[in-house]
VEXDREN-2710 file (C-alpha; in Angstrom, 1 decimal):
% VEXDREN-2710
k/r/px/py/pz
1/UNK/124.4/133.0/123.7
2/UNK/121.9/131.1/125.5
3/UNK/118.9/132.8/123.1
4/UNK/121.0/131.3/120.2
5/UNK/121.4/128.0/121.4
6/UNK/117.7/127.7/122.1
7/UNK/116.6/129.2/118.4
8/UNK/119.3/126.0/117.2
9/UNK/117.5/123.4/119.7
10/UNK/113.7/124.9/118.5
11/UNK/115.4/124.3/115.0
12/UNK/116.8/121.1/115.0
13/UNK/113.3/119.9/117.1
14/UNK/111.5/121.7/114.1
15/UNK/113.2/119.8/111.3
16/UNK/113.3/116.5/113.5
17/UNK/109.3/117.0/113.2
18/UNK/108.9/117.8/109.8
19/UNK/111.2/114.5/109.0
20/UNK/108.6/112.0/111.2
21/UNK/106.0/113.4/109.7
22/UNK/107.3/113.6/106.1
23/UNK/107.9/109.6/106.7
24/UNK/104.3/108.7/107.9
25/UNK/101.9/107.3/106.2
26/UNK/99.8/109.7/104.1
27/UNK/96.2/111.0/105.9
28/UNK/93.8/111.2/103.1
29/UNK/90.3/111.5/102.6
30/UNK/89.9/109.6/99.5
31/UNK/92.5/106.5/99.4
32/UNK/92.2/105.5/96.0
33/UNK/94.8/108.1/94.5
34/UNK/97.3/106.9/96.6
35/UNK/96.8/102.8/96.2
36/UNK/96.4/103.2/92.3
37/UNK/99.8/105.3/92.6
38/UNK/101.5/103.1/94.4
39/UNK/99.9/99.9/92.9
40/UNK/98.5/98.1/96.5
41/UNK/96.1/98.2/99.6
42/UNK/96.2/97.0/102.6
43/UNK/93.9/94.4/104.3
44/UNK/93.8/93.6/107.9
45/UNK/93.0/90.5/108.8
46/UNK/92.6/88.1/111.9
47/UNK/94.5/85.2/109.6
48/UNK/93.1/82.2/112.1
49/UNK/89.9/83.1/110.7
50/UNK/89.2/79.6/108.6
51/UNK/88.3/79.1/105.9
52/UNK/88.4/83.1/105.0
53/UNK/91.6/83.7/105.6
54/UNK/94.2/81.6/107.6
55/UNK/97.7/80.2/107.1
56/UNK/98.7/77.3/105.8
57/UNK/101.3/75.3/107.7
58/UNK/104.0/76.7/105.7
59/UNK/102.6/80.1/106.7
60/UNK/101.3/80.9/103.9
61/UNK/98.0/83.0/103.7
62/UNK/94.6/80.7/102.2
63/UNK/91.6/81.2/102.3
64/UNK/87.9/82.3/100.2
65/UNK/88.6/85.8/101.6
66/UNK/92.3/85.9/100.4
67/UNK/91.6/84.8/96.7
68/UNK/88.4/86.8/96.2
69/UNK/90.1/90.6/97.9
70/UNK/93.1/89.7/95.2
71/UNK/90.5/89.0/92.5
72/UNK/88.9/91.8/92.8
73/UNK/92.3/94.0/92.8
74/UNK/94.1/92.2/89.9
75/UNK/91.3/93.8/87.6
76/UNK/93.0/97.2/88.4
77/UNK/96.4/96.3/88.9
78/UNK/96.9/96.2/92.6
79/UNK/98.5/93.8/94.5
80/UNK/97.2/93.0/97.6
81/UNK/99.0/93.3/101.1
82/UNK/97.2/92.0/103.9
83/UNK/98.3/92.5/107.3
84/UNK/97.2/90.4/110.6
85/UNK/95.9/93.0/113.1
86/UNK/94.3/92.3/116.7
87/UNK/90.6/91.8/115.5
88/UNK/88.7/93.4/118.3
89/UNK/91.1/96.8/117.2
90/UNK/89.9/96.7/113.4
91/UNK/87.9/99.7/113.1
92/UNK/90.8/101.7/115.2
93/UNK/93.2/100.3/112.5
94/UNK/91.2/101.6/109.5
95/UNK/90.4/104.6/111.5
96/UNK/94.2/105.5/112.1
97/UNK/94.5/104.3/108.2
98/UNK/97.4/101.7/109.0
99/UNK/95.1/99.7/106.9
100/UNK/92.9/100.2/103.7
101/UNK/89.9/97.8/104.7
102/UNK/88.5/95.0/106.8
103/UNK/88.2/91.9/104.5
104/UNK/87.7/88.5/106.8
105/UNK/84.7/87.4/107.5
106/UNK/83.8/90.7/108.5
107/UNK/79.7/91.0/109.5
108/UNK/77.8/93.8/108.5
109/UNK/76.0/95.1/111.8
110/UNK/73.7/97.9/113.0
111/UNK/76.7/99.2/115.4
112/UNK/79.4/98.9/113.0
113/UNK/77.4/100.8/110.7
114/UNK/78.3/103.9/112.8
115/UNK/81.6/103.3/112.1
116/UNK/82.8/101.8/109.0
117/UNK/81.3/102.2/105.1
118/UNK/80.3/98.6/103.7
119/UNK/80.9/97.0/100.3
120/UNK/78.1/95.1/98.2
121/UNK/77.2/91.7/100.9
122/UNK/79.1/89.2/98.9
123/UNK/78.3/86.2/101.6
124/UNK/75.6/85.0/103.8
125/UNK/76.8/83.9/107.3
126/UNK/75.1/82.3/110.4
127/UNK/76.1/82.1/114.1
128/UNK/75.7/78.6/115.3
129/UNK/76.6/77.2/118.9
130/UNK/79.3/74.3/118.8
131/UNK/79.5/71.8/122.0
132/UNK/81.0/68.7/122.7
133/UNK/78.9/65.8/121.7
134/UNK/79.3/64.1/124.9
135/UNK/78.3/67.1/126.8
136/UNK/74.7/66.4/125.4
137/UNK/74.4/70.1/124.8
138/UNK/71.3/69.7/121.9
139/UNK/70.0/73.3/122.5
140/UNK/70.5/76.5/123.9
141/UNK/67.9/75.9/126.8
142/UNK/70.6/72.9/127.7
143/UNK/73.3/75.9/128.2
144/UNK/71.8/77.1/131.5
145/UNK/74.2/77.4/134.4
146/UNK/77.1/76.5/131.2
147/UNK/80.3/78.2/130.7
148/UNK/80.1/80.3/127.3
149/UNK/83.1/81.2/124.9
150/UNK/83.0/84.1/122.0
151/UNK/85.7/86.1/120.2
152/UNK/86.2/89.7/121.3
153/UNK/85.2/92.0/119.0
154/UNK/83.0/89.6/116.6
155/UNK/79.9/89.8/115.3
156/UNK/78.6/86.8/117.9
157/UNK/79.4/88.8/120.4
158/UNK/77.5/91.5/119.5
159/UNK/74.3/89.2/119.1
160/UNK/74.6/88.3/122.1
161/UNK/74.7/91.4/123.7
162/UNK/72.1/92.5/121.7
163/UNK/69.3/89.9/122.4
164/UNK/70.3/88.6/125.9
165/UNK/66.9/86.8/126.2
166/UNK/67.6/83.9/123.3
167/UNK/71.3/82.9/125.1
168/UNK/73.0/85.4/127.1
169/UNK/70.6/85.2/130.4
170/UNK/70.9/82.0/130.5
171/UNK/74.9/81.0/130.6
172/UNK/76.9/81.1/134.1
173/UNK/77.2/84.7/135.3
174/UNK/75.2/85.9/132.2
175/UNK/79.1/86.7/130.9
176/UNK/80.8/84.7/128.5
177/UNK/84.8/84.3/128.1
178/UNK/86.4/86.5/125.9
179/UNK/88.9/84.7/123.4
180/UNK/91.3/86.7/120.6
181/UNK/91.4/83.9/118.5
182/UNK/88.3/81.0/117.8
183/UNK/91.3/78.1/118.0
184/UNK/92.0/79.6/121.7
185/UNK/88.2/78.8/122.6
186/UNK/88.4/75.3/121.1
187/UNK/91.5/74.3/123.2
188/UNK/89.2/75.3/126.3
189/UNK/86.2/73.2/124.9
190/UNK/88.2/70.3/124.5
191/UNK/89.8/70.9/127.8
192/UNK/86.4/71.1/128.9
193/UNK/87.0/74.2/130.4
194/UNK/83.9/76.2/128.1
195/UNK/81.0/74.0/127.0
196/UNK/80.1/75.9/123.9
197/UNK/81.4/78.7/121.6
198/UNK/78.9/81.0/120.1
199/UNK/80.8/81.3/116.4
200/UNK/80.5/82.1/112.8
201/UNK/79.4/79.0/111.0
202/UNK/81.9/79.4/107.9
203/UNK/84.9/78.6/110.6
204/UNK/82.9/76.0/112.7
205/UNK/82.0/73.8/109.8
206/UNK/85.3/74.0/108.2
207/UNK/87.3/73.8/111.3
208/UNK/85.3/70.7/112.9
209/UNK/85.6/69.0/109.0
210/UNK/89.6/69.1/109.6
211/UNK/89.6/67.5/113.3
212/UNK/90.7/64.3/113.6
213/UNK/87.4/63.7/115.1
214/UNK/84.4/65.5/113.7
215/UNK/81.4/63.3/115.2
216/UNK/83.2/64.3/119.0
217/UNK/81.5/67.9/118.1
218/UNK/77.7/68.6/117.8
219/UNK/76.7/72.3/115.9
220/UNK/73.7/73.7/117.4
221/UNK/71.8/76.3/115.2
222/UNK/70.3/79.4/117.5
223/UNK/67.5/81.9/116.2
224/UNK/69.8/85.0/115.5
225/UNK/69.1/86.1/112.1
226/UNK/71.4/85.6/109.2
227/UNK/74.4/88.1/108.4
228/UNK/76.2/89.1/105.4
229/UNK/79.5/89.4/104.9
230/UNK/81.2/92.3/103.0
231/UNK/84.2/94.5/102.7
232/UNK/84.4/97.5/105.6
233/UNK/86.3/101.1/104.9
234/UNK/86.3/104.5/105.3
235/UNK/83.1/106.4/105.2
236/UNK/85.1/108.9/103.4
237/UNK/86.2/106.2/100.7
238/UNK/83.9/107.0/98.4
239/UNK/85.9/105.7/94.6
240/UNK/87.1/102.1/96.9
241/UNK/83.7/101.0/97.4
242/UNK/82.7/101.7/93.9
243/UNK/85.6/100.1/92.5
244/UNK/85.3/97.0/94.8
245/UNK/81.5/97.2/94.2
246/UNK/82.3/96.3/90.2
247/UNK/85.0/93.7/91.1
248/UNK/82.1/91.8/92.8
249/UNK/79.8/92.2/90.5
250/UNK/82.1/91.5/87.3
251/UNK/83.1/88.2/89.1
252/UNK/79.9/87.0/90.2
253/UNK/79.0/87.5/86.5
254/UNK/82.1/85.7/84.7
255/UNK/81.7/83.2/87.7
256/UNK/84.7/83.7/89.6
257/UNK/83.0/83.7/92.9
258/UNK/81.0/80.5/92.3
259/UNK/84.5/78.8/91.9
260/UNK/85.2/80.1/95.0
261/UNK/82.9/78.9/96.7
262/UNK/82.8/75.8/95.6
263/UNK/86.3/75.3/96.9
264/UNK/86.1/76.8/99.7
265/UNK/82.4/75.5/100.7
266/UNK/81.8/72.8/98.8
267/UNK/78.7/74.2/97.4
268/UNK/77.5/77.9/95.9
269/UNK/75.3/79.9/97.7
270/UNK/72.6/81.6/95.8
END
């Protein structure tokens, strides 16, 4: 009796397994079978990340970002879904395959080479130090002994891990706060409770263009070299990059992406 009962709980256990597992989310190698099949892919996203993608006040996703990923997939079909993730836990996302890529802003670095496959650089990006004007913060030799906000996980904080000499050494505690989002850091540098954020200059310039007061800001450019933007995925995603590869380049050529910038900027870069 007792053998019995336990051959009906391994049973029951064994079909209760092969259920979850039916209902996960396929484990593939190459994703693009399964999001031409099913006619989308999935995006993470940090969506306060202005202007590349960020929500409207009606909560509605905006952004350069937004309308060039969805660009690029209505040429094959595929609607876009993106999905707001904790940004310093993207590469675990697209490693677990919850999402498809990392399209936001996203830096192409040395360290998340290691981990992630890049798309064609579709952007150039700079990190810039923003400060309050009346703080009279005009370089980064007036940040010494100053309190020093970045976002986890971004691409300003791995500059200035990288080359402590140029800003790191010099900030109180040679440690900077950690923020999740860039609008948490600005409540703290208006509160006066940072006195600069090392940040991407995309966000800084559009963010500080849509204060009430602009001119109570000052942007302070730093030596860390230029970045480029592009799309991250799977090293293993092999046909994606290829196909998003084209989608660039057939919209740079009808001049899609110009538009976009131009909206988004103001101006084209070359």
């Amino acid at each position: 009796m007792k053998r019995r009962i336990l051959l009906a709980v391994m049973m029951v256990l064994a079909m209760a397994g092969f259920i979850i597992s039916g209902c996960a989310r396929e484990t593939v190698n190459n994703s693009w079978p399964r999001i031409e099949r099913n006619k989308k892919v999935v995006i993470g996203l940090d969506d306060t990340f202005v202007p590349m993608g960020f929500r409207l006040k009606n909560g509605q996703l905006a952004g350069y970002d937004i309308d060039l990923a969805k660009a690029v997939f209505k040429r094959y079909g595929i609607k876009v879904d993106f999905q707001t993730i904790d940004w310093s836990m993207k590469e675990t996302e697209l490693k677990n395959q919850t999402i498809d890529l990392i399209w936001n802003g996203y830096s192409v670095t040395p360290e998340r080479k290691k981990k992630v496959a890049f798309s064609d650089n579709y952007l150039i990006n700079h990190q810039i130090l923003v400060t309050k004007t009346k703080s009279q913060i005009n370089s980064l030799r007036d940040m010494k002994g100053k309190t020093l906000g970045v976002q986890t996980g971004s691409s300003g904080a791995f500059d200035l891990d990288a080359q402590p000499k140029i800003l790191k050494n010099m900030i109180a505690n040679k440690t900077p706060i950690l923020y999740d989002t860039f609008n948490d850091a600005f409540i703290d540098l208006d509160a006066g409770r940072i006195q600069g954020i090392l940040m991407d200059e995309v966000y800084a310039r559009y963010y500080i263009a849509h204060k009430a007061d602009p001119s109570s800001y000052h942007i302070v450019n730093d030596p860390f070299p230029p970045e480029d933007f592009a799309v991250g995925m799977r090293k293993s995603d092999h046909v994606l990059r290829s196909k998003i590869n084209a989608g660039l380049k057939a919209l740079k050529a009808d001049g899609t992406i110009a538009k976009l910038q131009k909206r988004w900027f103001g101006k084209v870069e070359d």
